[in-house]
C-alpha positions in Angstrom: 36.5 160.9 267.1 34.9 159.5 270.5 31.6 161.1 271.4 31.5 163.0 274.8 29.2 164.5 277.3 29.5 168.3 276.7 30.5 167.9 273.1 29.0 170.8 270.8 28.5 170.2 267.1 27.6 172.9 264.1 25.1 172.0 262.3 23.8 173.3 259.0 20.4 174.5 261.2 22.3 175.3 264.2 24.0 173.4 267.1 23.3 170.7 269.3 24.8 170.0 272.7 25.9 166.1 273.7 23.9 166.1 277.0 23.6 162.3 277.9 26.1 159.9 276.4 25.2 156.1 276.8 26.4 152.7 275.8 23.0 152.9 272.7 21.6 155.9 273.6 22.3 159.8 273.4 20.5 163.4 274.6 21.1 166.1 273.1 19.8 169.7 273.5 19.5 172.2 270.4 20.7 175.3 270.4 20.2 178.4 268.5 24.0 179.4 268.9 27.3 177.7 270.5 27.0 179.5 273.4 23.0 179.3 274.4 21.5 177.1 277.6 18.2 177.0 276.4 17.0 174.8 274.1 14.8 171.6 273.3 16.0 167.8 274.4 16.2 164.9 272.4 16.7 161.1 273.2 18.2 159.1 269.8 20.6 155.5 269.2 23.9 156.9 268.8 23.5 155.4 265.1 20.5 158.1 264.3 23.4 160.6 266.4 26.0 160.0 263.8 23.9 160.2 260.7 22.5 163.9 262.4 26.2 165.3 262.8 27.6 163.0 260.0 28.1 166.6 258.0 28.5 168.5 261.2 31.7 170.1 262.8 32.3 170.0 266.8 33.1 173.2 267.6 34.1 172.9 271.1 33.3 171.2 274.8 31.0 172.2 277.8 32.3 170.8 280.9 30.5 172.2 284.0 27.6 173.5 282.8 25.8 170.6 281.0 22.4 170.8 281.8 21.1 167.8 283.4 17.9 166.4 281.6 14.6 167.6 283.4 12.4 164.9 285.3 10.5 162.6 283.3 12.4 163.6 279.9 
């Protein structure tokens, strides 16, 4: 499966959003439930991405309302 901007995964403590896909690097937001906006931003290589979701199941897509990263994130 490719990895996408807007991706959502299920996790065994709750979901996190795909926010920022790069070539080595990814953002993703956490999220209390599939269908929350708030929540906290991270910045990992897409290998420390895999292991995170490697038990995970994507659960759907977000496609206009990714939230862009704030400033200086």
């Amino acid at each position: 499966m490719k990895l996408e901007e807007g991706q959502i995964w299920k996790l065994e403590k709750g979901f996190v959003l795909i926010v920022v896909w790069e070539r080595l690097a990814i953002e993703y937001q956490e999220l209390v439930s599939a269908d929350a906006t708030e929540g906290e931003i991270h910045r990992v290589t897409k290998k420390e991405f895999c292991r995170l979701i490697k038990h995970g199941e994507m659960v759907g897509v977000r496609s206009d309302d990714v939230p862009a990263p704030a400033e200086g994130e």
